[in-house]
C-alpha atoms as one frame of an Amber mdcrd trajectory, in Angstrom:
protein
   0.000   0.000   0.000   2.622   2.513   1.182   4.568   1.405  -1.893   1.943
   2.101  -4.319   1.020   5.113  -2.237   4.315   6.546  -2.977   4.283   5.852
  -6.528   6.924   3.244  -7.131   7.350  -0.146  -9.066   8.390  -2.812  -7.143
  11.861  -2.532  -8.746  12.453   0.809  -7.775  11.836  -0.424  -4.203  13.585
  -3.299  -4.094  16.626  -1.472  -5.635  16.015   1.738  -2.803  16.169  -1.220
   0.058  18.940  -2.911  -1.570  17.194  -6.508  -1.932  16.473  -8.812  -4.324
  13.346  -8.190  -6.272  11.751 -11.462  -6.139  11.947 -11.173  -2.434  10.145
  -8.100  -2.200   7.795  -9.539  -4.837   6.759 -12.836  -2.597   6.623 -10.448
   0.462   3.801  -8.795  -1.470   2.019 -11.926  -2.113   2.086 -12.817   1.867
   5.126 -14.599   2.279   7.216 -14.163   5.159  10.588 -12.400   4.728  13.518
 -11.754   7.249  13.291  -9.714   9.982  16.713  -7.642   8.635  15.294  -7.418
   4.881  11.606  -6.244   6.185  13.769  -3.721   8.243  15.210  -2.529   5.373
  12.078  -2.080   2.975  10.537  -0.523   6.013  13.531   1.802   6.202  13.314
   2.863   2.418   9.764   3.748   2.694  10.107   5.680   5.582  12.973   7.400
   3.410  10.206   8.200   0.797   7.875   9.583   3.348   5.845   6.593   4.523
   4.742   7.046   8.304   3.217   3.727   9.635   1.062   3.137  12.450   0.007
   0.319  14.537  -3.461  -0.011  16.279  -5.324  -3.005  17.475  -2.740  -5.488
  15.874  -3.152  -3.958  12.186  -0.483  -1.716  10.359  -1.433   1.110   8.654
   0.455   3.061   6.610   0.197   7.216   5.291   2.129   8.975   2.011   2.570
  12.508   2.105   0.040  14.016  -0.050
């Protein structure tokens, strides 16, 4: 969502996190990933502009506008 939000490809992400593309790519289909690699897609996001939030056991996630 925040991905899309902020109007990248998955490429572009994966290449701004420094990971493999089909590992960002299976992590958008629901597979798990590491901890460290989540970290760092997290960390690229927030980079972006991303803020993310966490209520009642969901994530949400906000682009700047």
């Amino acid at each position: 969502m925040a991905r899309d939000g902020l109007g990248l490809t998955g490429r572009e992400l994966a290449e701004l996190a420094g990971v493999p593309y089909a590992t960002l790519a299976r992590f958008e289909a629901g597979a798990n990933i590491r901890t460290d690699t989540l970290d760092r897609v997290e960390a690229a996001l927030r980079a972006k502009g991303a803020e993310f939030t966490k209520r009642a056991g969901r994530i949400g996630a906000t682009v700047p506008g």
